[in-house]
DRENSE-663748 format. One record per residue (C-alpha): residue in three letters; x, y, z. Coordinates in steps of 0.25 Angstrom, whole numbers, padded with zeros to 4 digits, always signed. Layout:
// residues N
ALAXYZ/...
// end
This chain:
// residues 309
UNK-0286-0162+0144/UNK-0288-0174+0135/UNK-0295-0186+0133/UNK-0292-0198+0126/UNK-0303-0206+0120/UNK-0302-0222+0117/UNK-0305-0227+0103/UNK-0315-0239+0103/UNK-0313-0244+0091/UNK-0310-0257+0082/UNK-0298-0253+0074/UNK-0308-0248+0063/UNK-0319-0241+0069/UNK-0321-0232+0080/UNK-0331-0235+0091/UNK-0343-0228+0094/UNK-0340-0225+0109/UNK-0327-0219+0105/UNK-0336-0207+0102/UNK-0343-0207+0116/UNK-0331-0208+0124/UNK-0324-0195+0114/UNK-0338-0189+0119/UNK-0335-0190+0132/UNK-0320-0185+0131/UNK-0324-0174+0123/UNK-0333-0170+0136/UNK-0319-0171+0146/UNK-0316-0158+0136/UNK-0302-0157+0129/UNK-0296-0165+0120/UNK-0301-0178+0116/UNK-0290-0189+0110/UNK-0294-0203+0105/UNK-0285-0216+0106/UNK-0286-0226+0096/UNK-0279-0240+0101/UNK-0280-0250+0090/UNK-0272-0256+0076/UNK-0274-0251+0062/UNK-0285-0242+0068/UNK-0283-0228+0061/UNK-0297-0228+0056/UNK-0301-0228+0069/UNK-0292-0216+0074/UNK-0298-0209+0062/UNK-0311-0210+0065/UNK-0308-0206+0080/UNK-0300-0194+0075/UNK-0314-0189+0067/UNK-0319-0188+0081/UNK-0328-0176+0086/UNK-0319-0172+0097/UNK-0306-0179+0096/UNK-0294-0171+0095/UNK-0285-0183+0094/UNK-0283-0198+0090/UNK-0273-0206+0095/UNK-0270-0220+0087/UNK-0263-0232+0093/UNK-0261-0241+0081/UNK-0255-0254+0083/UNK-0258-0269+0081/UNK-0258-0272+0097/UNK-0269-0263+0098/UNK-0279-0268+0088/UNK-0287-0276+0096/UNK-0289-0265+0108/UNK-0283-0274+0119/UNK-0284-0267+0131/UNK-0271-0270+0137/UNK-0266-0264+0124/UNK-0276-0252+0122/UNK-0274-0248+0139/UNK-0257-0247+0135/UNK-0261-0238+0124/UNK-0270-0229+0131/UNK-0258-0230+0143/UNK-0249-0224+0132/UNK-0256-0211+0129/UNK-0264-0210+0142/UNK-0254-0198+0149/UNK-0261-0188+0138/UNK-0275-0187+0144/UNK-0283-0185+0153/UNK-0295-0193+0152/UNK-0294-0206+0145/UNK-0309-0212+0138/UNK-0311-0226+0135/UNK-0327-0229+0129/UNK-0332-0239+0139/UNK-0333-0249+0130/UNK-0326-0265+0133/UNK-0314-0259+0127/UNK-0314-0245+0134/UNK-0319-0253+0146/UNK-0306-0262+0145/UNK-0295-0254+0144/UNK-0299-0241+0151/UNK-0297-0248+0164/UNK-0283-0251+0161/UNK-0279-0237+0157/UNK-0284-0231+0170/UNK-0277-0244+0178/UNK-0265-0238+0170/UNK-0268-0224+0174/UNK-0270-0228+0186/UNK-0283-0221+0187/UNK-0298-0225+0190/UNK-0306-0227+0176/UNK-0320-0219+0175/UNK-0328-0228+0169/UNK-0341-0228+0160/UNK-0343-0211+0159/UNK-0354-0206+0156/UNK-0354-0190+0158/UNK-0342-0182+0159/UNK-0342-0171+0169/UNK-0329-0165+0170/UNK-0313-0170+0165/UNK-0315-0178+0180/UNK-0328-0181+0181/UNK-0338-0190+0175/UNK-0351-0198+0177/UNK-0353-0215+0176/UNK-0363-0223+0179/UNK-0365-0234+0191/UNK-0373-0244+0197/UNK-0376-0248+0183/UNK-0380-0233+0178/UNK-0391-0231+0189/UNK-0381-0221+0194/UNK-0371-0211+0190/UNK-0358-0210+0195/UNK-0349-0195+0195/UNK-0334-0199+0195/UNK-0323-0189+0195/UNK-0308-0194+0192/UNK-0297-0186+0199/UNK-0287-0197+0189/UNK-0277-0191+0180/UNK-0282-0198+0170/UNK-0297-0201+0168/UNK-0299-0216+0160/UNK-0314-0217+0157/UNK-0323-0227+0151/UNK-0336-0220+0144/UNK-0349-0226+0142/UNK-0350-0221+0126/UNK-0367-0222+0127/UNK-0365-0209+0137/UNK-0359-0200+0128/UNK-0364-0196+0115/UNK-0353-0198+0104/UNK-0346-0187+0097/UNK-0347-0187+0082/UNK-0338-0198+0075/UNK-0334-0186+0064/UNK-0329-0172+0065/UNK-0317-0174+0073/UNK-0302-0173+0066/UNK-0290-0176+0076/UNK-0278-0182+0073/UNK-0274-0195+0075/UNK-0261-0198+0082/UNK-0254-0212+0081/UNK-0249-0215+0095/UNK-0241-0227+0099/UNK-0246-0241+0101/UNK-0244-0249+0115/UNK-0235-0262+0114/UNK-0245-0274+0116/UNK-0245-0276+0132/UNK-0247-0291+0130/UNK-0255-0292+0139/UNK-0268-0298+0130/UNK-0269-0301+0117/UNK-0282-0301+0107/UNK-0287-0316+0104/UNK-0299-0313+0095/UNK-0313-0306+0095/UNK-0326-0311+0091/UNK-0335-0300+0088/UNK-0352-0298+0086/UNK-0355-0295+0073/UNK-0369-0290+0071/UNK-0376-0280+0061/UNK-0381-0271+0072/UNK-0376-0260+0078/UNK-0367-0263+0090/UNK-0375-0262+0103/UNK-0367-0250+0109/UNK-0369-0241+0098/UNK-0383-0245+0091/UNK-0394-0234+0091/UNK-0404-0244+0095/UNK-0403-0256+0103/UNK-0412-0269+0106/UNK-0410-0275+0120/UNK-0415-0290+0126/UNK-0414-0293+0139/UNK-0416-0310+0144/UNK-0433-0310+0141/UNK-0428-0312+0127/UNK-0426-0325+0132/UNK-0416-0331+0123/UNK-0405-0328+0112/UNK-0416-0333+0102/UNK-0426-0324+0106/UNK-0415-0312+0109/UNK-0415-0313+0092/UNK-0431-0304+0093/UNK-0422-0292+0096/UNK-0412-0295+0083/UNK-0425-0291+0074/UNK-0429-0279+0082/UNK-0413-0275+0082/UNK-0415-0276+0068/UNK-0425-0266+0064/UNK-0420-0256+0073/UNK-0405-0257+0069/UNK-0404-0260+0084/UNK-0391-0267+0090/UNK-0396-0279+0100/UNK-0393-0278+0116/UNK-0396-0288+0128/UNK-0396-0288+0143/UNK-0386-0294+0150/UNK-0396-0305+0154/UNK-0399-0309+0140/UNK-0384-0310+0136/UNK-0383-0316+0149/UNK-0394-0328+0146/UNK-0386-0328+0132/UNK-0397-0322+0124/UNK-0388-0311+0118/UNK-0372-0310+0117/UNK-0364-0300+0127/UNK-0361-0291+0117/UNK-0377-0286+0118/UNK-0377-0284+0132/UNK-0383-0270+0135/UNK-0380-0265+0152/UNK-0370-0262+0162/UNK-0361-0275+0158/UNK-0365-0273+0143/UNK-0366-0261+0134/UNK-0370-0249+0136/UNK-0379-0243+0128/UNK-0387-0231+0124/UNK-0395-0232+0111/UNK-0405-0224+0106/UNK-0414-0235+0108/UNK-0413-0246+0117/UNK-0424-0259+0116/UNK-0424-0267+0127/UNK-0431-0280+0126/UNK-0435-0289+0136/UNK-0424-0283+0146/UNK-0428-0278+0158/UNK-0419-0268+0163/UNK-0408-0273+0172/UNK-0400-0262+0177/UNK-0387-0268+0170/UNK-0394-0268+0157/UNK-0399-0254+0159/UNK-0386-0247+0162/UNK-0381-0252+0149/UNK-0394-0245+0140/UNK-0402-0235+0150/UNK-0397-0223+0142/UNK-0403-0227+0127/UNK-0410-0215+0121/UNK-0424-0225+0120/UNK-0426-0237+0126/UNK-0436-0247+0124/UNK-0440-0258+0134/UNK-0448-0271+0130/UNK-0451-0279+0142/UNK-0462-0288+0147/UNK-0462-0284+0162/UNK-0466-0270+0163/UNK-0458-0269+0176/UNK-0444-0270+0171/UNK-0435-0261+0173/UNK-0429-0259+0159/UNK-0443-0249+0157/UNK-0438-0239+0168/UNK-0427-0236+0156/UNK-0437-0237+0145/UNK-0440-0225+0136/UNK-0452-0236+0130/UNK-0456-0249+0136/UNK-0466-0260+0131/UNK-0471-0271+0141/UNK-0471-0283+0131/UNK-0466-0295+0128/UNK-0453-0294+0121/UNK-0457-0309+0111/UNK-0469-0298+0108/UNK-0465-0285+0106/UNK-0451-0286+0100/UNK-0457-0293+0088/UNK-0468-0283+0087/UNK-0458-0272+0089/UNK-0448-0277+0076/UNK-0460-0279+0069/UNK-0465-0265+0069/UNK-0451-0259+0068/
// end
């Protein structure tokens, strides 16, 4: 039996939760292939091909691929799909985007958002918002899975040595084309893979006063997160959303400030090693999840907090 592994990557660099999900093949048993769909993007395969745990890459190189279209990238999948057995995509916004599209292809149901393995058939996901876990077992052909990456630990990025194999690239399918991409630039660490992360909720008040985290952020070398109602009240932009219908995220440390623990947000950051809660109602329900919590006043103690950092 084997598994193919999606790359998520950016043509030059591979993506931390390509690990997690090579983790999680390599717990199907067999053999563990990894795909890599993009354009001048050989660095890439060579980094996946270091590995700890893959026996083979495969490359699709060509120009209509560069910027990961999913129309484009589900083709490519398509075209080598007959060879396996169990098909992983991180569930990131990319893996989230064409995975569905394969399995449509397939015409089999998609098991989304792993996180255990029990058997070749068989795995576990969470529902109703992570309050509950459900056991799924697939009697498809073919199994097309999503994995939450903050579930599995990451094999080792070094160690591996398997071969690369060019494989050939889909025609463009025409059915979009890339316009443009504005990306965040920031010096900190991107929220899904940072060691430590500081979180505001809406007590922050306002985009101004959200800027009390940055110095905080600072010290620790943290990376900056918000609640959905902040990014909802404008205070933050979406790419810091931390829940259900943001990231997920499990940090070593998680800060939450002024947040008080919706169930949305909670699903998205419950499983952090340490977490902090700052929160002036002693009753809210971010402190059930708390490792540590301080009943204060958030315009008080973050300041206080930096200061002795």
């Amino acid at each position: 039996m084997t598994t193919l592994v999606i790359a998520e990557h950016d043509n030059t660099q591979l993506k931390a939760a390509t690990l997690n999900t090579v983790a999680a093949a390599a717990r199907l048993g067999g053999d563990v292939h990894v795909l890599v769909i993009g354009h001048q993007a050989q660095a890439v395969a060579d980094q996946a091909a270091k590995v700890a745990g893959v026996s083979k890459v495969l490359l699709a190189d060509a120009p209509q691929l560069a910027e990961g279209l999913a129309e484009n990238a589900a083709e490519q999948v398509l075209a080598v799909a007959g060879n396996y057995g169990h098909i992983l995509f991180p569930a990131t916004a990319s893996g989230k985007n064409i995975a569905p599209r394969v399995a449509a292809r397939l015409d089999v149901a998609q098991i989304s958002d792993i996180i255990a393995v029990e058997s070749a058939d068989t795995f576990q996901r969470p529902i109703y918002a992570g309050n509950a876990i459900a056991t799924v077992q697939s009697a498809d052909p073919v199994k097309v899975i999503t994995v939450r990456a903050t579930a599995f630990d990451p094999v080792a990025a070094e160690g591996g040595a398997a071969a690369v194999e060019n494989v050939a690239a889909v025609a463009d399918s025409g059915l979009s084309a890339f316009v443009g991409r504005e990306l965040a630039k920031s010096d900190r660490p991107e929220l899904t893979a940072a060691q430590i992360i500081v979180s505001g909720g809406r007590a922050l008040g306002s985009a101004e006063n959200f800027a009390l985290l940055n110095a905080l952020a600072d010290k620790l070398g943290a990376a900056v997160g918000a609640s959905r109602a902040a990014v909802d009240a404008g205070y933050a932009p979406n790419d810091w959303q931390v829940g259900q219908t943001g990231k997920i995220v499990a940090p070593q440390l998680y800060i939450a400030v002024g947040i008080s623990g919706a169930i949305q947000h909670l699903a998205g950051m419950k499983d952090s090693k340490v977490i902090v809660a700052i929160n002036k109602d002693p009753e809210a329900p971010i402190f059930s999840v708390a490792d540590y919590g301080l009943v204060a006043d958030l315009f008080q103690a973050v300041p206080e907090l930096t200061a002795a950092l």
